[in-house]
C-alpha positions as CSV (number, residue, x, y, z in Angstrom):
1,X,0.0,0.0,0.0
2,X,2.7,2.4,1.2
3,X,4.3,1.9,-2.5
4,X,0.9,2.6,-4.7
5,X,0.7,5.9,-3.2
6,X,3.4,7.2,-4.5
7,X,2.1,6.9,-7.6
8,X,-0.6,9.1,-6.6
9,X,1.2,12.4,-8.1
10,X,4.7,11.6,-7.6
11,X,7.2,14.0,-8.0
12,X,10.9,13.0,-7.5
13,X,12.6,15.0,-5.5
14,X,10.5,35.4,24.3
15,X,12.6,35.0,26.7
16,X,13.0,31.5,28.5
17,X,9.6,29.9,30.4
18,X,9.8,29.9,34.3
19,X,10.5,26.8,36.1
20,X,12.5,23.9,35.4
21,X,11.3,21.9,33.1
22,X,12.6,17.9,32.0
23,X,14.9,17.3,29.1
24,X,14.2,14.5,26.5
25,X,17.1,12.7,25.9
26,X,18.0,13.3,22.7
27,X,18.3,9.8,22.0
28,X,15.6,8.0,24.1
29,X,13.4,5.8,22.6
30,X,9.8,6.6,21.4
31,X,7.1,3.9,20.6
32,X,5.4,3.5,17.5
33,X,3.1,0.5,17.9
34,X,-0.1,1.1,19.7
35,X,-0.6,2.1,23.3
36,X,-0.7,-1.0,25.4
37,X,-3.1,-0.2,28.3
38,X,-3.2,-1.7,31.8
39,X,-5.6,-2.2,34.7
40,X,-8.8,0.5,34.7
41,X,-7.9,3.4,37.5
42,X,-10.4,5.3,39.7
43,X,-10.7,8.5,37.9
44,X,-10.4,11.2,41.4
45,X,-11.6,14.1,38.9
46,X,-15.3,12.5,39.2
47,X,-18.0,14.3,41.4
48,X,-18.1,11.7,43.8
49,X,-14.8,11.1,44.4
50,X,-13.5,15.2,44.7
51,X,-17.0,15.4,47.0
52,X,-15.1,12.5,49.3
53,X,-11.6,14.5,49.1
54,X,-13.7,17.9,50.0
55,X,-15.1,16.4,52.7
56,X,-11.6,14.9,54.1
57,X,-9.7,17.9,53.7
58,X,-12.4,20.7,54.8
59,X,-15.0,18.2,57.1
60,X,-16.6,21.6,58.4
61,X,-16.6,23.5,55.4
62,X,-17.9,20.7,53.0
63,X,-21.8,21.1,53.1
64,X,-21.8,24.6,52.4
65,X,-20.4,24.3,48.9
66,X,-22.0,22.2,45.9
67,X,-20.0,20.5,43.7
68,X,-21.7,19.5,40.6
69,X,-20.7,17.8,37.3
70,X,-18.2,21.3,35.6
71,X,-17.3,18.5,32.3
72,X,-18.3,15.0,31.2
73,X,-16.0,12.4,30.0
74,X,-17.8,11.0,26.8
75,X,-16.3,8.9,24.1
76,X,-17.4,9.0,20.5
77,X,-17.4,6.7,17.6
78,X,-17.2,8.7,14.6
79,X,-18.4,6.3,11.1
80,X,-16.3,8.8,8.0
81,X,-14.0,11.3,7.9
82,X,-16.9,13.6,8.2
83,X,-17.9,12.9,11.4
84,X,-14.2,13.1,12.8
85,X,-14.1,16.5,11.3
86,X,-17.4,17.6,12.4
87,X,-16.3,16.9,16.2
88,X,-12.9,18.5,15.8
89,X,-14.6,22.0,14.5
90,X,-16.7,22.0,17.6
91,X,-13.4,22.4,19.4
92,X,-12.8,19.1,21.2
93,X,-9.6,17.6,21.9
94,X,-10.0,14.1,21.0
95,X,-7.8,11.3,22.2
96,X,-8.2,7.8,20.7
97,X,-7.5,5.7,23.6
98,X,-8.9,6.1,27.1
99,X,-7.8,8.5,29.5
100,X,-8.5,6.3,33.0
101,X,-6.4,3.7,32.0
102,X,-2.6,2.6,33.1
103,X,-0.3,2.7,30.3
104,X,1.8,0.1,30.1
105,X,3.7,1.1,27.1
106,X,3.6,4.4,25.5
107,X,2.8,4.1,21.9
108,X,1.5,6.7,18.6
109,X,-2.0,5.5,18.3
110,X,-4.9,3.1,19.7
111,X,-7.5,0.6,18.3
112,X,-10.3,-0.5,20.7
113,X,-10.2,-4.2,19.5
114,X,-13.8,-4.4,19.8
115,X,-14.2,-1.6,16.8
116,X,-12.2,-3.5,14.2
117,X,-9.0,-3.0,12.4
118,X,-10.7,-0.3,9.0
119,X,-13.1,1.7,11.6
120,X,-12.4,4.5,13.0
121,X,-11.9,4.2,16.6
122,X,-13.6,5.2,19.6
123,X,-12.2,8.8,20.3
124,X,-12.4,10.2,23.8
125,X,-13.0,13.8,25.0
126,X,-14.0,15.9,27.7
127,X,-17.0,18.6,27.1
128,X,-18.5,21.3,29.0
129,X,-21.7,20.1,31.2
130,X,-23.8,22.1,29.0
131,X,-22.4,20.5,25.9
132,X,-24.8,19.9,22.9
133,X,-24.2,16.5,21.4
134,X,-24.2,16.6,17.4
135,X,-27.1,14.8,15.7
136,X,-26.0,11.5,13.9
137,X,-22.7,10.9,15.9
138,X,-22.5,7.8,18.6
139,X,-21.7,9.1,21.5
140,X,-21.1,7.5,25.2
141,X,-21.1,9.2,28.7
142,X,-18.4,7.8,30.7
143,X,-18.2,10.0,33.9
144,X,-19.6,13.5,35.4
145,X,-16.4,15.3,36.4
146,X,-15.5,18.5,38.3
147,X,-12.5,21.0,37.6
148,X,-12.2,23.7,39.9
149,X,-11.3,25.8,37.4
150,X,-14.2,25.4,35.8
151,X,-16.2,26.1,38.3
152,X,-16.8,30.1,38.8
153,X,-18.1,30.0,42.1
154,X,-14.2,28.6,43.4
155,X,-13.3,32.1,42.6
156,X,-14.8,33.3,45.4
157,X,-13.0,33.6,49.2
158,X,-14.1,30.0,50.5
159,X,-10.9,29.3,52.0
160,X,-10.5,26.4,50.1
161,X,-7.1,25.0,48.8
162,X,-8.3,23.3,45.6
163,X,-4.8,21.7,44.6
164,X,-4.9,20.1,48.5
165,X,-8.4,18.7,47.6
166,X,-7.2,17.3,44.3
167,X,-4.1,15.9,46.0
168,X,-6.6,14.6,48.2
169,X,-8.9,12.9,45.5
170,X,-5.5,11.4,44.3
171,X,-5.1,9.4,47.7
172,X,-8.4,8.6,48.1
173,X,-8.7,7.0,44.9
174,X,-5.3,5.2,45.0
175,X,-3.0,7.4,42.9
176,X,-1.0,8.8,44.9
177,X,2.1,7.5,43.2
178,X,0.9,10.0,40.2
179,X,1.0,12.7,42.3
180,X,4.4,14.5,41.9
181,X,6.2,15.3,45.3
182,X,5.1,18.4,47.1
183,X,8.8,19.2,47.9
184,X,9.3,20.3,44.4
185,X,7.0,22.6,44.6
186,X,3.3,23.5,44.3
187,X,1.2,22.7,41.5
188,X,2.1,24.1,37.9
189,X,1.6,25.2,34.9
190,X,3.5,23.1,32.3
191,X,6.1,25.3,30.2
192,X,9.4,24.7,27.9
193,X,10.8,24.4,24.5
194,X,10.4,22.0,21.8
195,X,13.8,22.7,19.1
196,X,15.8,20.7,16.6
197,X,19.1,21.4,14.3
198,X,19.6,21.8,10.9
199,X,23.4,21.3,10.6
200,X,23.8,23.5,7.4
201,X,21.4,26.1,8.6
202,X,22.5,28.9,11.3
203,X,25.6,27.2,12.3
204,X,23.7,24.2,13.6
205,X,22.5,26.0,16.0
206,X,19.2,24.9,17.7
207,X,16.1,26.3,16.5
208,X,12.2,26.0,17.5
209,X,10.0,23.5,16.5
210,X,7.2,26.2,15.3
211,X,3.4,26.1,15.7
212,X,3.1,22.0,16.6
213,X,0.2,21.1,19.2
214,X,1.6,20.4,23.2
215,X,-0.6,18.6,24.8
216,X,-0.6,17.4,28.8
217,X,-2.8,15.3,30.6
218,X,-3.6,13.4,33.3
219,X,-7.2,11.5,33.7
220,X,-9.4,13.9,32.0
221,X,-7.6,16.8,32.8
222,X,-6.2,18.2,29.3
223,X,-4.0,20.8,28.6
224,X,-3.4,22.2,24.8
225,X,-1.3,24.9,23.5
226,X,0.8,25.3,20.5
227,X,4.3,26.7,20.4
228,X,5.2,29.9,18.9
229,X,7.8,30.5,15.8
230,X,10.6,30.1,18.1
231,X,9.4,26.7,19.6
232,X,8.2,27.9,23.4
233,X,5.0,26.9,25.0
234,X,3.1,27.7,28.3
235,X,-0.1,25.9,29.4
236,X,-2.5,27.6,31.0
237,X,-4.2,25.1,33.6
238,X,-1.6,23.6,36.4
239,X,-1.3,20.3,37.3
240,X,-0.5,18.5,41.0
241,X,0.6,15.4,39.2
242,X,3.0,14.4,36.9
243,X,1.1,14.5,33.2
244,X,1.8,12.7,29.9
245,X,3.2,15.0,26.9
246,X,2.6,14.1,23.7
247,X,3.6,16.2,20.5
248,X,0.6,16.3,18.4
249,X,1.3,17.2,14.8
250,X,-1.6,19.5,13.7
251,X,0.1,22.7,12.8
252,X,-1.9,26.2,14.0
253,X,-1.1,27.3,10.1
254,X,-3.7,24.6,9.4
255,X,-2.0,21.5,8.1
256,X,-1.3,17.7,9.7
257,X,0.9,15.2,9.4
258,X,-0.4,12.3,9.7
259,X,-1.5,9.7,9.1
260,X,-0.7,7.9,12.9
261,X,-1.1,4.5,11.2
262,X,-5.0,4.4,12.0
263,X,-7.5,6.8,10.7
264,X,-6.0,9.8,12.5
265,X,-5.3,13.3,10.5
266,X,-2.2,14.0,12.9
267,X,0.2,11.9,13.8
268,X,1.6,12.3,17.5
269,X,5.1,11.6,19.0
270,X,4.1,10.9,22.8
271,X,7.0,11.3,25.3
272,X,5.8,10.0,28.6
273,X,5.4,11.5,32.1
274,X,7.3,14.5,33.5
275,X,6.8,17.0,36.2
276,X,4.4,19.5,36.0
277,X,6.9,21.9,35.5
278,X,7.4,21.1,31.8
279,X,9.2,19.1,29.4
280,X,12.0,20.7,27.1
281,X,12.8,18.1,23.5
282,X,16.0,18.7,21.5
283,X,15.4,16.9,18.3
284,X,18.4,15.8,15.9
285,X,19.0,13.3,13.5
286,X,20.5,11.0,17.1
287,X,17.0,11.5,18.1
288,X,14.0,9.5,17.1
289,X,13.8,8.7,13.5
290,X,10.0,9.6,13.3
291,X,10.4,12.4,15.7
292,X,13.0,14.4,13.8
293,X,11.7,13.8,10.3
294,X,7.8,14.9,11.4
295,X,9.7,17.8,12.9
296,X,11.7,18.8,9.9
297,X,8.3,18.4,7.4
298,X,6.7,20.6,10.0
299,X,9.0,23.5,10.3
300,X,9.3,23.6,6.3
301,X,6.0,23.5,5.9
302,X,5.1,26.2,8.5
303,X,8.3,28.4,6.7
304,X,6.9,28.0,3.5
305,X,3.1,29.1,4.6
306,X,4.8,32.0,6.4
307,X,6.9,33.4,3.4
308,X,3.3,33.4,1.3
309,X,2.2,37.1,2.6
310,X,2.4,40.5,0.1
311,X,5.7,41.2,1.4
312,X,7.6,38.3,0.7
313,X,6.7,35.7,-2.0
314,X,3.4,37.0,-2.7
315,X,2.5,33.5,-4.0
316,X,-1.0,32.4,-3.4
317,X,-0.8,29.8,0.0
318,X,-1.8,26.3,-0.6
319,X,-5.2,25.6,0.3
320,X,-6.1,25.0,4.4
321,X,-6.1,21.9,5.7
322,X,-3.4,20.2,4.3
323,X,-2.7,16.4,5.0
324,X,1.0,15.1,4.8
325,X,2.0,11.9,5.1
326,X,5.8,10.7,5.5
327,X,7.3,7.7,4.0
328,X,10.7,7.0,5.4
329,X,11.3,4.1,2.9
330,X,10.5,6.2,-0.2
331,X,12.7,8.7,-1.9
332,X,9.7,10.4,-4.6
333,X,7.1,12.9,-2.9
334,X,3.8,13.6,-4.1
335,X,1.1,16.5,-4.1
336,X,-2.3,14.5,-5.3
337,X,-4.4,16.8,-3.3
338,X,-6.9,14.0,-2.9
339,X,-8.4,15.2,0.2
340,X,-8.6,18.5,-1.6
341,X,-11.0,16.6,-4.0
342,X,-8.4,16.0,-6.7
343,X,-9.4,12.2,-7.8
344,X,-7.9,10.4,-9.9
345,X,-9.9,8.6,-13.1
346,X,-11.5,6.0,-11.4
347,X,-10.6,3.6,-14.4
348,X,-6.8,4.6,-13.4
349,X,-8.0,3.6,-9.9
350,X,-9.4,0.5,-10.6
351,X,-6.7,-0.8,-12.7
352,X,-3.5,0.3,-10.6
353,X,-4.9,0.3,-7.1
354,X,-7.3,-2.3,-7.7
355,X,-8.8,-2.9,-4.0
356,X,-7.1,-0.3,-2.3
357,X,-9.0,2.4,-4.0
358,X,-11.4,2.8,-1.3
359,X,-9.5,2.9,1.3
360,X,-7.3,5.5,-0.8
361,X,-10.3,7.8,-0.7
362,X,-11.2,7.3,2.7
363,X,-7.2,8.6,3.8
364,X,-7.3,11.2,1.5
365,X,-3.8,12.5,1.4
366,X,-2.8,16.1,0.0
367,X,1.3,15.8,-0.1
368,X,3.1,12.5,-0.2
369,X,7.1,13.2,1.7
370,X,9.2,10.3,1.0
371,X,12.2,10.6,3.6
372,X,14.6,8.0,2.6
373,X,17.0,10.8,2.0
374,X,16.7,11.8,6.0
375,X,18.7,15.1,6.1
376,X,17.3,18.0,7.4
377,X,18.0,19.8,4.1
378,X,16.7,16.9,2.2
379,X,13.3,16.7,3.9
380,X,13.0,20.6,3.2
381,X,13.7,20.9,-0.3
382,X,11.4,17.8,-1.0
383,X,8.3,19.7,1.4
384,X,8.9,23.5,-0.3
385,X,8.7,21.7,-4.0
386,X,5.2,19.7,-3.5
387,X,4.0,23.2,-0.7
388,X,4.6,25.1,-4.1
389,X,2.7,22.4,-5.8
390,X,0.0,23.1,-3.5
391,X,0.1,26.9,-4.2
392,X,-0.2,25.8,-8.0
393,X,-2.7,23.7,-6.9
394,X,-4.6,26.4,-4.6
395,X,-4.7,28.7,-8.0
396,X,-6.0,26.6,-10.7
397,X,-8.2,23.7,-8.7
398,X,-9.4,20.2,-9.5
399,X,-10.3,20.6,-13.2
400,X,-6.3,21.3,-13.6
401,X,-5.2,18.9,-10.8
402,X,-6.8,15.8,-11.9
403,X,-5.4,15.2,-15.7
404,X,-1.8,16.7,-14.0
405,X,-2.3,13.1,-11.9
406,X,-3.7,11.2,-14.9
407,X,-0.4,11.9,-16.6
408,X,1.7,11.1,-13.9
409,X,-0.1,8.0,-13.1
410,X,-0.7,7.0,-16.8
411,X,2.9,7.6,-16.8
412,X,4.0,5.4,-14.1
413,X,2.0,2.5,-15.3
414,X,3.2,2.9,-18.7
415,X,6.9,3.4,-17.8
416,X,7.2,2.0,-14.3
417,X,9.2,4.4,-12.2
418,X,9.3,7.1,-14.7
419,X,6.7,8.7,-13.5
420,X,6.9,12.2,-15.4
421,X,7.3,10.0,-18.7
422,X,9.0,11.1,-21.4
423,X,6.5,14.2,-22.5
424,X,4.7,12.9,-25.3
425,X,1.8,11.2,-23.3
426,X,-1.7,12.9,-23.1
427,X,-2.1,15.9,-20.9
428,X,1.8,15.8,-20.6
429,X,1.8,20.2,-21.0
430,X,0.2,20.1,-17.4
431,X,3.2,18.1,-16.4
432,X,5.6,20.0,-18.1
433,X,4.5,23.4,-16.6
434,X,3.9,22.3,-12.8
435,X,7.2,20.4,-12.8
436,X,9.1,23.1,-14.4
437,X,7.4,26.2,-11.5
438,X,8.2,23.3,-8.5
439,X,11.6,22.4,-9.0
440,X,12.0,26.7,-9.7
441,X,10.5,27.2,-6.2
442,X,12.6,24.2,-4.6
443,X,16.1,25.8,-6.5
444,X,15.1,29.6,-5.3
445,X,14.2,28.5,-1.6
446,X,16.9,26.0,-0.8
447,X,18.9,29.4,-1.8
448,X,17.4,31.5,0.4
449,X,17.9,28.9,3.4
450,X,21.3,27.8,2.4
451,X,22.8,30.8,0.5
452,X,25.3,29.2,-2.1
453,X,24.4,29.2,-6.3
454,X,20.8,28.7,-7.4
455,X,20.4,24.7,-8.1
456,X,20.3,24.6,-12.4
457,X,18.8,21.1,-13.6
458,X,20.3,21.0,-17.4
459,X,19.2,18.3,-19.0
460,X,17.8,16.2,-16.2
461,X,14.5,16.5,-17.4
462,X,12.7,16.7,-20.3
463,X,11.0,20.0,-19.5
464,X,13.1,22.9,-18.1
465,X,13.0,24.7,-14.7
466,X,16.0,26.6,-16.0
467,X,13.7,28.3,-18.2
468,X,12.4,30.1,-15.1
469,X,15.4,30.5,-13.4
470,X,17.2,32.1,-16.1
471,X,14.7,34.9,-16.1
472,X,14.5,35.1,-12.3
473,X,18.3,35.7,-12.5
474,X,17.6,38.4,-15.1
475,X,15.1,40.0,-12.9
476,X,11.8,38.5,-13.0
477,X,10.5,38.1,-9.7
478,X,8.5,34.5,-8.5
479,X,5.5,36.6,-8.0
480,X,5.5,37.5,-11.5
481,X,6.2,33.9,-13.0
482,X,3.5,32.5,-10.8
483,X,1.1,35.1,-12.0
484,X,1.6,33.7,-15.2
485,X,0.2,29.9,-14.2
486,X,-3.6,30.3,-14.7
487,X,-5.6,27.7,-15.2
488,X,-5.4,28.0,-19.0
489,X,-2.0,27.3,-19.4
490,X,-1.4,23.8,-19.8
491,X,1.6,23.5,-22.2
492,X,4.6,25.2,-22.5
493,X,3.0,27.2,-25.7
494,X,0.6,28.5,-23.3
495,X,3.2,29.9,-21.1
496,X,5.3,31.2,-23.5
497,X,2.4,33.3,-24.7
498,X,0.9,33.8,-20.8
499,X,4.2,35.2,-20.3
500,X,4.9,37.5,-23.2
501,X,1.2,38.8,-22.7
502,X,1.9,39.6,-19.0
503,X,5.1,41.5,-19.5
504,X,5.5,42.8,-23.4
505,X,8.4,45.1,-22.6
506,X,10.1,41.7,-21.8
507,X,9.1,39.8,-24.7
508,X,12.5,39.4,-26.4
509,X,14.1,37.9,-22.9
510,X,10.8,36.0,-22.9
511,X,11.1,34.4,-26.5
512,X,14.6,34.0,-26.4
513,X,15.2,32.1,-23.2
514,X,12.4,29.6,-24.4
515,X,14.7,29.0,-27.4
516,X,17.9,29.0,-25.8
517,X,16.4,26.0,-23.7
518,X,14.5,23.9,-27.1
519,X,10.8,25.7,-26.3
């Protein structure tokens, strides 16, 4: 399966936190099986059990305040994609695998047995009281829960030390060996710094891990935040026992990795308890392999969708919602835009994927990353040539996209791994123009990073990115070579004559540098 989809489109090629938070070693070990759970633990967030704590720590004080249900603890069993995205735009943080459960061994996904292997699983959350339940989506309550800070009437003087209570529920309930030890403190508000190296970039010098999802918890006690450009995070809600961090990689620019094995849109890197303090990660290429390459597609990605304002490439951004996938055994990447709508013939379908084209359509993939070439500066130039792909992609839309991945398909059936053919095949001028702007963008960006000359590709293909960067040498900018790919040029005819209709007082640099090159 992993080997069809590259077919699908392939292209070849602040000032510090308080507190002291943990360090990841840069070389300890991640799991990426599924979670292995344990025995089922008394929850000591439910109402009955912080009642029993209030009453223990504050027996005077106890009947003169109410604690009722502040959040429930519901689980969910989403049928499509649809669904799953239905629940995520109400806001919910969803967890796949239950949050009142041991874990024996820390892993990147979960499948409730009892679901099946091709369902999506049961995914677990924790709403406001007051929460209205979508229409048409299974749903489960699990436990009525309280959270002091949910509650507004805590906020009041009732001389009541809510962290001792919770500490308190924690006994009661036999978990005290969660709680983390009072002598390092009271309870806190997770903080740190997620950052990896790019050896050729900055001197090596670390760097953050931008925009990526932090998440803590412990029971149903969540904690989300996402890190800013320079990899910091803060959590707002403190915790009195040690929580589970996990790396969740669903970018605030609006783009996943995923695909977490299961039906999951992000992928997540989960690194295990540490104080409540926080949790600093160094990532390099000693670090975990999965770790440091969905770190390296992040960070490109989110640089790529940064540069794409008025001021800088002024490039239309690729569309929102973005799905990557990474294949570490795979050296060719792919934009197919499928869970954009771009969809292949089905005929094509049929007779290359044969039973896999369901499931194809169900995963939906935007941007194939095939990381066999594991450098940092591998991994980016392969993510900023299918991201300006996507911006391609973004301008001109499905009618464009889908005979661009007919080609390429048709191509790679035809020809086996030459998967941009030889430029004779139908609806090859789509091919030749999309190829030629991506591998222009990937030359001019790995530039920009790694100063050094602009990549030229000579005769390595048989249509011509030099083309564009002989005039982007001689002046013209990227904003004005992308203006040029409308959805009505699809050959290199069409962009000759796009290009000279654009800029007429540059028509003999125009004309002559598509000769000079065979066009």
């Amino acid at each position: 399966m992993l080997t069809v989809l590259l077919a699908l489109g392939a292209c070849s090629n602040h000032e510090g936190p308080e507190g002291n938070p943990s360090q990841v070693p840069q070389t300890a070990t991640l799991y990426h099986g599924m979670i292995q759970l344990g025995e089922k633990l008394e929850d000591p967030y439910t109402v009955e059990n912080m009642r029993a704590a209030l009453t223990k720590a504050y027996p005077t004080k106890a009947d003169r305040i109410d604690i009722t249900a502040t959040d429930l603890y519901v689980r969910f069993l989403p049928v499509d994609d649809d669904q799953l995205k239905e629940l995520e735009g109400m806001g919910l943080y969803l967890m796949d695998h239950p949050m009142d459960y041991r874990i024996v061994r820390e892993g990147d996904y979960y499948q409730d047995p009892d679901v099946g292997e091709e369902a999506i699983t049961w995914q677990y959350a924790v709403v406001p009281q007051d929460f209205v339940f979508p229409e048409g989506i299974r749903y489960e309550l699990l436990d009525e829960c309280y959270l002091a800070e949910h509650d507004p009437t805590t906020r009041g003087d009732l001389g009541i030390d809510w962290e001792l209570v919770e500490r308190e529920a924690f006994r009661l309930t036999g978990n005290e060996d969660l709680l983390a030890p009072q002598t390092k403190g009271p309870a806190a508000a997770p903080a740190g710094r997620i950052t990896i190296e790019d050896p050729n970039f900055s001197g090596g010098k670390p760097f953050g891990v931008a925009g990526v999802k932090v998440v803590c918890n412990i029971f149903i006690k969540i904690a989300t935040c996402y890190t800013d450009r320079d990899g910091y995070y803060q959590m707002e809600k403190k915790f009195s026992g040690n929580p589970r961090y996990r790396i969740v990689f669903q970018n605030e620019k609006g783009f996943c990795i995923g695909f977490n094995w299961i039906i999951v849109p992000a992928s997540v890197s989960t690194l295990g308890k540490a104080e409540p303090q926080g949790m600093d990660v160094h990532v390099n290429t000693e670090s975990d392999g999965a770790l440091f390459r969905r770190c390296t597609v992040n960070n490109a990605a989110y640089d790529y969708l940064s540069r794409c304002t008025d001021t800088d490439l002024a490039i239309t951004a690729p569309p929102g919602d973005l799905r990557f996938w990474i294949f570490p055994d795979l050296s060719s990447s792919s934009a197919c835009m499928l869970h954009h709508g771009a969809f292949l013939n089905n005929s094509l379908v049929q007779a290359y994927l044969g039973g896999w084209a369901a499931l194809i359509k169900l995963f939906l993939p935007d941007i194939t990353i095939g990381t066999k070439e594991d450098g940092y500066q591998d991994i980016y130039s392969a993510v900023v040539h299918e991201m300006s792909h996507a911006s391609h992609y973004a301008k001109v839309g499905n009618d464009y996209w889908t005979p661009y991945i007919d080609y390429i398909i048709s191509s790679f059936i035809r020809e086996g791994h030459q998967a941009y053919g030889t430029g004779d095949g139908k609806n090859a001028g789509y091919c030749e123009v999309g190829e030629m702007w991506a591998y222009f963008m990937q030359s001019t960006l790995e530039k920009d990073r790694y100063s050094g000359s602009l990549m030229h590709f000579n005769n390595l293909y048989w249509f011509k990115p030099d083309i564009f960067l002989y005039l982007y040498e001689r002046g013209m900018s990227r904003a004005e070579i992308f203006h040029a790919l409308s959805g009505d040029v699809t050959s290199i005819d069409d962009l000759k004559e796009q290009l000279v209709a654009l800029y007429p007082d540059r028509e003999k640099l125009i004309v002559d540098t598509f000769r000079e090159y065979g066009k």
